[in-house]
DSSP file (Angstrom, degrees, kcal/mol; ACC not computed):
  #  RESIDUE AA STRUCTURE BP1 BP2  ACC     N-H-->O    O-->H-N    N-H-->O    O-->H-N    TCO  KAPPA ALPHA  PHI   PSI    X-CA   Y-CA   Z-CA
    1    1 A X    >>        0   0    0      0, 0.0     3,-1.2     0, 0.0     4,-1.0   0.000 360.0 360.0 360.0 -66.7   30.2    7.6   -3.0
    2    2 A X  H >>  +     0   0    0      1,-0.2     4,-1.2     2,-0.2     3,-1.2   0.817 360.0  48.9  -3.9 -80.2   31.0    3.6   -1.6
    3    3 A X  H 3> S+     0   0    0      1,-0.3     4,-0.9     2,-0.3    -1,-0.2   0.560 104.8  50.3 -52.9 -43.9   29.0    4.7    1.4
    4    4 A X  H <4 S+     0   0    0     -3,-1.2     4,-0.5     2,-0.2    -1,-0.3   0.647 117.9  52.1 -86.8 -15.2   25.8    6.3   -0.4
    5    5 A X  H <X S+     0   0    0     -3,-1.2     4,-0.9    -4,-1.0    -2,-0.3   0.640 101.9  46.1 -15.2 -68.6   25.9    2.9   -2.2
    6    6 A X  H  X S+     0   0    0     -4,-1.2     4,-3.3    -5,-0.2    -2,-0.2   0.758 114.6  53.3 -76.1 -27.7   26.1    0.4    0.2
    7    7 A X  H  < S+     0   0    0     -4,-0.9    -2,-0.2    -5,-0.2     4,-0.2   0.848 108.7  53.6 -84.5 -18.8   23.0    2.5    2.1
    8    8 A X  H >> S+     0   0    0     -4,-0.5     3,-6.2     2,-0.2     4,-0.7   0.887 108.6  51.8 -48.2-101.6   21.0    2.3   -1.5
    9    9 A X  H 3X S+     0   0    0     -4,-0.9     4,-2.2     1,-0.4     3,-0.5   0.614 107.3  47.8   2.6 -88.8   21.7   -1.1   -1.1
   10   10 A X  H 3< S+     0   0    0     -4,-3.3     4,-0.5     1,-0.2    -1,-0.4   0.419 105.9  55.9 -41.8   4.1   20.2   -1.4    2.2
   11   11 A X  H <> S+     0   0    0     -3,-6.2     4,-1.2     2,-0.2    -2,-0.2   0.794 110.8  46.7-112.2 -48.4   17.0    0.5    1.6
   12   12 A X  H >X S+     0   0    0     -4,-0.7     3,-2.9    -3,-0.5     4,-0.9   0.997 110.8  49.8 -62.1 -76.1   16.2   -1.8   -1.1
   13   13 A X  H 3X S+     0   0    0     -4,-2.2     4,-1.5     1,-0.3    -2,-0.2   0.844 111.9  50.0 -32.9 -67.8   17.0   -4.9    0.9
   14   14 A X  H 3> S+     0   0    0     -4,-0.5     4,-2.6     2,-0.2     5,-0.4   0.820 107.0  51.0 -12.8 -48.8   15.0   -3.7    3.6
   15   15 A X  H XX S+     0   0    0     -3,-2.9     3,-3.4    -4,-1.2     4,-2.1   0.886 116.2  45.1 -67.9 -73.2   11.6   -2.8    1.5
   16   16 A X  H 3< S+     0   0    0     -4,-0.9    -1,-0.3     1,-0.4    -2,-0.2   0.665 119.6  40.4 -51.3 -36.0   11.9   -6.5   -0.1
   17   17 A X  H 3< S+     0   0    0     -4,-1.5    -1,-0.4    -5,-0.3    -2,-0.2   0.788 121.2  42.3 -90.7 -33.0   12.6   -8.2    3.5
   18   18 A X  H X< S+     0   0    0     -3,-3.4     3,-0.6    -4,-2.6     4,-0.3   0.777 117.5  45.9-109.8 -17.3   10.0   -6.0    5.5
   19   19 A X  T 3< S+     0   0    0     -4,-2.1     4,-0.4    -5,-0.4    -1,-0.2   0.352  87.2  87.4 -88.9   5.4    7.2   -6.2    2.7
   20   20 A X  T 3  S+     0   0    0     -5,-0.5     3,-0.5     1,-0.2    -1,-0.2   0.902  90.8  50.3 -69.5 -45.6    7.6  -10.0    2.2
   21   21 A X  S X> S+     0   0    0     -3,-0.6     3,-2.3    -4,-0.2     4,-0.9   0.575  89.9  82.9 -70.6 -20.1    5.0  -10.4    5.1
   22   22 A X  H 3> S+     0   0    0      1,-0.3     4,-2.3    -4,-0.3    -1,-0.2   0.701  78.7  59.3 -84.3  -5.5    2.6   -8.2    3.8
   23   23 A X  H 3> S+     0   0    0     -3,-0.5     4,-1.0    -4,-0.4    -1,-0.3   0.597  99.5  59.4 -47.5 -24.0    0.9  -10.3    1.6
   24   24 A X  H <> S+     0   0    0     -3,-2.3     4,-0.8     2,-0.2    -2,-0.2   0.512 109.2  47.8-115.5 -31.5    0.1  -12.6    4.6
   25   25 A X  H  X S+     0   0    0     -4,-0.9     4,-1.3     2,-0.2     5,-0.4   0.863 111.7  48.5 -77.9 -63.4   -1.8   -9.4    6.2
   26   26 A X  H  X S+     0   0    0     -4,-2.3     4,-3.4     1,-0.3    -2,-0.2   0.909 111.7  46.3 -18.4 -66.5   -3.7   -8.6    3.1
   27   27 A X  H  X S+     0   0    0     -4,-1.0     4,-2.0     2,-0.2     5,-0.3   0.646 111.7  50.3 -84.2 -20.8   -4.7  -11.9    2.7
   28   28 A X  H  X S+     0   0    0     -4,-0.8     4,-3.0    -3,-0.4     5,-0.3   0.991 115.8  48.6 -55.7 -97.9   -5.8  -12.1    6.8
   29   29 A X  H  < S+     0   0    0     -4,-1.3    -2,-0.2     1,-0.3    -3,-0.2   0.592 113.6  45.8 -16.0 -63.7   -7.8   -8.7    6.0
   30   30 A X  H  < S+     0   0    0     -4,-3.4    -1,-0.3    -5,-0.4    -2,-0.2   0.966 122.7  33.7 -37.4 -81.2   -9.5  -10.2    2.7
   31   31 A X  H  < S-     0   0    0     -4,-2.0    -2,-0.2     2,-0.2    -3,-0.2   0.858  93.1-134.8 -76.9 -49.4  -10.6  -13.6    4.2
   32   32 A X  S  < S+     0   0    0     -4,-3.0     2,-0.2     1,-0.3    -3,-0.2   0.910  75.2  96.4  98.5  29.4  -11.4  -12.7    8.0
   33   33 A X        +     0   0    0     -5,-0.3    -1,-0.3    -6,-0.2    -2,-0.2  -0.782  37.0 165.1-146.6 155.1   -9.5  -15.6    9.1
   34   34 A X    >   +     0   0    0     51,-2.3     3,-4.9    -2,-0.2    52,-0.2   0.266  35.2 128.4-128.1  -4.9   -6.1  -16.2   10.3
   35   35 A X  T 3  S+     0   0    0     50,-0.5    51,-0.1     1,-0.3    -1,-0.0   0.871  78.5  49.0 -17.6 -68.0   -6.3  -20.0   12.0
   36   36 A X  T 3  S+     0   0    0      1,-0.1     2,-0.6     2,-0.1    -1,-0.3   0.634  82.6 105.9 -69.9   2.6   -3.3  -21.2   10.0
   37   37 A X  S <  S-     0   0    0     -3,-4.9    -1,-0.1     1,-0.1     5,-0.1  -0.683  77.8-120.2 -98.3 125.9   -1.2  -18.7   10.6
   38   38 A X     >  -     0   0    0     -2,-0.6     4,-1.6     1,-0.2     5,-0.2  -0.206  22.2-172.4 -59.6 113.0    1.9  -19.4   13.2
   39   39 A X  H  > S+     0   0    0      1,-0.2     4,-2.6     2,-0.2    -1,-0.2   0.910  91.9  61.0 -94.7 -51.3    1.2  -16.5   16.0
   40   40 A X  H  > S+     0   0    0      2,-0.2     4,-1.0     1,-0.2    -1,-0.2   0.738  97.9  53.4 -33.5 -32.4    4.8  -18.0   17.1
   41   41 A X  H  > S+     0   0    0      1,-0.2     4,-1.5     2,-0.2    -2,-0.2   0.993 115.0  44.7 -57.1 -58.9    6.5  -16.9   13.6
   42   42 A X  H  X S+     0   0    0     -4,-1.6     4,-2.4     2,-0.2     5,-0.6   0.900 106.8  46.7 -38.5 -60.0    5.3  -13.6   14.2
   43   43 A X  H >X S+     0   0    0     -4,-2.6     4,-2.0     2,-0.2     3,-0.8   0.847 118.1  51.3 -58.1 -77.0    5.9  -12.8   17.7
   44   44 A X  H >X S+     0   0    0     -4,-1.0     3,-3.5     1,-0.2     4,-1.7   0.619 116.9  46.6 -14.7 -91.1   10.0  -14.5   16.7
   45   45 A X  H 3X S+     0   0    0     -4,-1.5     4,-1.5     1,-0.4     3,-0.3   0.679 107.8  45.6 -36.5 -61.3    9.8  -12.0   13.7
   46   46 A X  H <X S+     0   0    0     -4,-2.4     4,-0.5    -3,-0.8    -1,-0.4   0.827 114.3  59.3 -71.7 -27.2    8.6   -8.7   15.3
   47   47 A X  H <X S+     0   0    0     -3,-3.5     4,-0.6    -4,-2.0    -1,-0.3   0.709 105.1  46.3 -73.4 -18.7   11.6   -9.9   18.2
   48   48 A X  H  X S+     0   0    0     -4,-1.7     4,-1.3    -3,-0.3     3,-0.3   0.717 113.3  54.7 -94.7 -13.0   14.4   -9.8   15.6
   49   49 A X  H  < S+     0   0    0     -4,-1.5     4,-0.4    -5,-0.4    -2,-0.2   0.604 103.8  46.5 -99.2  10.0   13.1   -6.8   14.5
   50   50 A X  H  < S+     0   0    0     -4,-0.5     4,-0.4    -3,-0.2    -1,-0.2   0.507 114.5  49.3-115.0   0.0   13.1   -5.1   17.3
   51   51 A X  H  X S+     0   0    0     -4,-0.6     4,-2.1    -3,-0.3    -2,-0.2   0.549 114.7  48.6 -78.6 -23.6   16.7   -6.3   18.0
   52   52 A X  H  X S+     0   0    0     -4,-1.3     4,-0.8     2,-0.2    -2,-0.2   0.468 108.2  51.5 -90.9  -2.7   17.5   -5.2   14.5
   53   53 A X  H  > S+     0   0    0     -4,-0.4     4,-1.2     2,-0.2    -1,-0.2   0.782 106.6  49.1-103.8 -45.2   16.1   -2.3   14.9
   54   54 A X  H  > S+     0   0    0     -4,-0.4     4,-2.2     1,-0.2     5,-0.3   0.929 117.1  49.5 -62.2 -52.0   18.1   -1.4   18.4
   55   55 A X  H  X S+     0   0    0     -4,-2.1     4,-3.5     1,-0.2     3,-0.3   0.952 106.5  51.3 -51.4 -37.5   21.5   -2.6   16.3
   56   56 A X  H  <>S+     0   0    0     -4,-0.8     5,-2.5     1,-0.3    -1,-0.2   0.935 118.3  41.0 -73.4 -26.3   20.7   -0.3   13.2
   57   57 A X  H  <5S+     0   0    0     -4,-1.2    -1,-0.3     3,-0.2    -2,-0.2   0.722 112.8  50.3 -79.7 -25.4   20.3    2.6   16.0
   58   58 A X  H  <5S+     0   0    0     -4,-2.2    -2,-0.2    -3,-0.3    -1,-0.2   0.835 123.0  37.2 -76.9 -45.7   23.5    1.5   18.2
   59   59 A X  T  <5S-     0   0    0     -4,-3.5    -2,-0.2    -5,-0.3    -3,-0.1   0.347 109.1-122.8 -88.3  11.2   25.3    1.6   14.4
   60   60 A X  T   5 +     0   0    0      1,-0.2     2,-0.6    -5,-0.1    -3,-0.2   0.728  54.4 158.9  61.4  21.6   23.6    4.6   13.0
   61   61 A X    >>< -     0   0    0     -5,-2.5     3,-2.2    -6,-0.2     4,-1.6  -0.799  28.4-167.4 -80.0  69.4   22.5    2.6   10.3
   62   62 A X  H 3> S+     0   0    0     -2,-0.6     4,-1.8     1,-0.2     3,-0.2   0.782  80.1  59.7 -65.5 -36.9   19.4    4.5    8.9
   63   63 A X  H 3> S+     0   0    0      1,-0.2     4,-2.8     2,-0.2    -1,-0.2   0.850 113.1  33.9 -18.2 -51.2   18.2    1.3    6.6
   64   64 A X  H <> S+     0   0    0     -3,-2.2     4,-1.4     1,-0.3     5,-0.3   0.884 114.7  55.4 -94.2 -28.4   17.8   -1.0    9.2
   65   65 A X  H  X S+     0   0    0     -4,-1.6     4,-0.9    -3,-0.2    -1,-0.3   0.842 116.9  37.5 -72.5 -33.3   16.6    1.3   11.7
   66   66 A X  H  X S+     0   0    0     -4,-1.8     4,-2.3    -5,-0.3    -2,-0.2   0.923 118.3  48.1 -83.3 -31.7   13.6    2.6    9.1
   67   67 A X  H  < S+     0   0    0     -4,-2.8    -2,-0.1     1,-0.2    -3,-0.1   0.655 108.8  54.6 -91.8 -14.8   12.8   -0.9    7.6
   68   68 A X  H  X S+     0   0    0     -4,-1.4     4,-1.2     2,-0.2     5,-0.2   0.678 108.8  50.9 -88.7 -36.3   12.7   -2.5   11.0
   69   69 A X  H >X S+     0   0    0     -4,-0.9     4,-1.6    -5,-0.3     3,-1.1   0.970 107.6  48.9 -73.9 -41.2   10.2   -0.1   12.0
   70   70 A X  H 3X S+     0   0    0     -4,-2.3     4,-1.0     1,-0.3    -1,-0.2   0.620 111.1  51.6 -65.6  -6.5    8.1   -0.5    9.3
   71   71 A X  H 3> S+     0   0    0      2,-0.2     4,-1.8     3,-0.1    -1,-0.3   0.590  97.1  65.7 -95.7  -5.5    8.2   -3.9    9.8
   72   72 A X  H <X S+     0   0    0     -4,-1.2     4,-2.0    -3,-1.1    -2,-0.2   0.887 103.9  48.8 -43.7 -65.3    7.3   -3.6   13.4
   73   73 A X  H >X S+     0   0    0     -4,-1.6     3,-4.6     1,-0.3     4,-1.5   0.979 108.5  52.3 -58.9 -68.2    3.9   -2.3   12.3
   74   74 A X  H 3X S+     0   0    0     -4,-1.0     4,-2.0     1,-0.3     3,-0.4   0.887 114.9  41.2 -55.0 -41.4    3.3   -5.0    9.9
   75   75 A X  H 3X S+     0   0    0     -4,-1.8     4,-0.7     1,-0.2    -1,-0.3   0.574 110.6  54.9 -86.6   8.2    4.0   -7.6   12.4
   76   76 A X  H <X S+     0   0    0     -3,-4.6     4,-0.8    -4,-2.0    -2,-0.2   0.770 106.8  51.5 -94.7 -16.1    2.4   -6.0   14.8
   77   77 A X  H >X S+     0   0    0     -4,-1.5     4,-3.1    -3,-0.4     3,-0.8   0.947 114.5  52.7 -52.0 -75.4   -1.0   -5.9   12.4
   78   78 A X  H 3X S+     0   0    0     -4,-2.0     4,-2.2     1,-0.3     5,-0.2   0.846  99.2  45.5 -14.4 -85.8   -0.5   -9.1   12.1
   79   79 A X  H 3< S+     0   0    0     -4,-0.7     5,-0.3    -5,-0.2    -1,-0.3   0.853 116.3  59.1 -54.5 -37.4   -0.2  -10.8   15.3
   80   80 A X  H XX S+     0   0    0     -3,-0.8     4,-1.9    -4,-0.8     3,-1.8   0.992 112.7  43.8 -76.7 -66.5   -3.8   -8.2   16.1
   81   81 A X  H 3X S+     0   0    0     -4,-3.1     4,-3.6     1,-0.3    -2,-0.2   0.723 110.2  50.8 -54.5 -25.2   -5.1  -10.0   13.3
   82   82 A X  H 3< S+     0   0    0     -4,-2.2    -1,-0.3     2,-0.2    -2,-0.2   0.182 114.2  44.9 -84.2   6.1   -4.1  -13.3   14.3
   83   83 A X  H <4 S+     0   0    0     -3,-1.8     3,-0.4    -5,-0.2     4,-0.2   0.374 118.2  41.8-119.0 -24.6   -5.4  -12.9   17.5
   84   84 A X  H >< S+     0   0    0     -4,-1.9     3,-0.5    -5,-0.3     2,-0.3   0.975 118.1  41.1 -89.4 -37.8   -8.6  -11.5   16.5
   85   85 A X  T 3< S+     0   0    0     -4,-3.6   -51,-2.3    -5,-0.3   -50,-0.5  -0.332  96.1  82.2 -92.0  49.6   -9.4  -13.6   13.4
   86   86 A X  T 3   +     0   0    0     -3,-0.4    -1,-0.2    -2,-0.3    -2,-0.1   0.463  64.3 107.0-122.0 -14.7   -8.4  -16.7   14.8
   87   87 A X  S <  S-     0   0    0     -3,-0.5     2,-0.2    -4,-0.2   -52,-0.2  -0.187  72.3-108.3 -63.4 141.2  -11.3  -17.6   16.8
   88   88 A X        -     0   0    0      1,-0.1     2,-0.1   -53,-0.0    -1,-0.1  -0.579  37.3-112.5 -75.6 158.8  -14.0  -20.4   16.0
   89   89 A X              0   0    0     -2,-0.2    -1,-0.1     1,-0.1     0, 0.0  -0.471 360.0 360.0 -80.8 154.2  -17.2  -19.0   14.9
   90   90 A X              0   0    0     -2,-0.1    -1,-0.1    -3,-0.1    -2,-0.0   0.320 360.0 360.0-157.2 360.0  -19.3  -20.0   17.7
C-alpha cells in the first residue's frame, strides 16, 4: 500500500513538473514568435530529462520514466519552435 502511494505521488508530481513548460509552447504556437525564449533553457531542460529519464529506467521507476518522456516531446516542440519562430521577418 506505502509503495502504490509514494508512485501516486510521483505521477502527480511529474504531470505538474512536465506540463509547467507547456504554457510556453502554446503561447510560441499562438503568437508565431519565440525570440525571447532561452533556446539554452531548453536544450539544459530536455538534458535533465533525458538523464532523468535513463535513472527512472536504471531504478524501474515508472513515474519518472513516463513524465520524462512526455516532457521530452514538449521540449523537443519547443526548441523546433524556437528555432523556427525565432527568425527576423526579412
Amino acid at each position: 500500500m506505502q509503495l502504490q502511494s509514494i508512485e501516486l505521488l510521483g505521477l502527480v508530481a511529474g504531470m505538474f513538473g512536465t506540463f509547467a513548460s507547456a504554457p510556453q509552447a502554446i503561447k510560441i504556437i499562438r503568437t508565431r514568435q519565440a525570440r525571447d525564449v532561452s533556446l539554452t533553457m531548453y536544450l539544459m531542460a530536455f538534458t535533465g530529462s533525458v538523464l532523468w529519464g535513463l535513472y527512472g529506467w536504471l531504478q524501474g521507476a515508472f513515474s519518472i520514466m513516463f513524465w520524462n518522456a512526455v516532457a521530452l516531446l514538449i521540449f523537443s516542440s519547443i526548441i523546433w519552435l524556437k528555432l523556427r519562430h525565432s527568425r527576423e521577418p526579412g
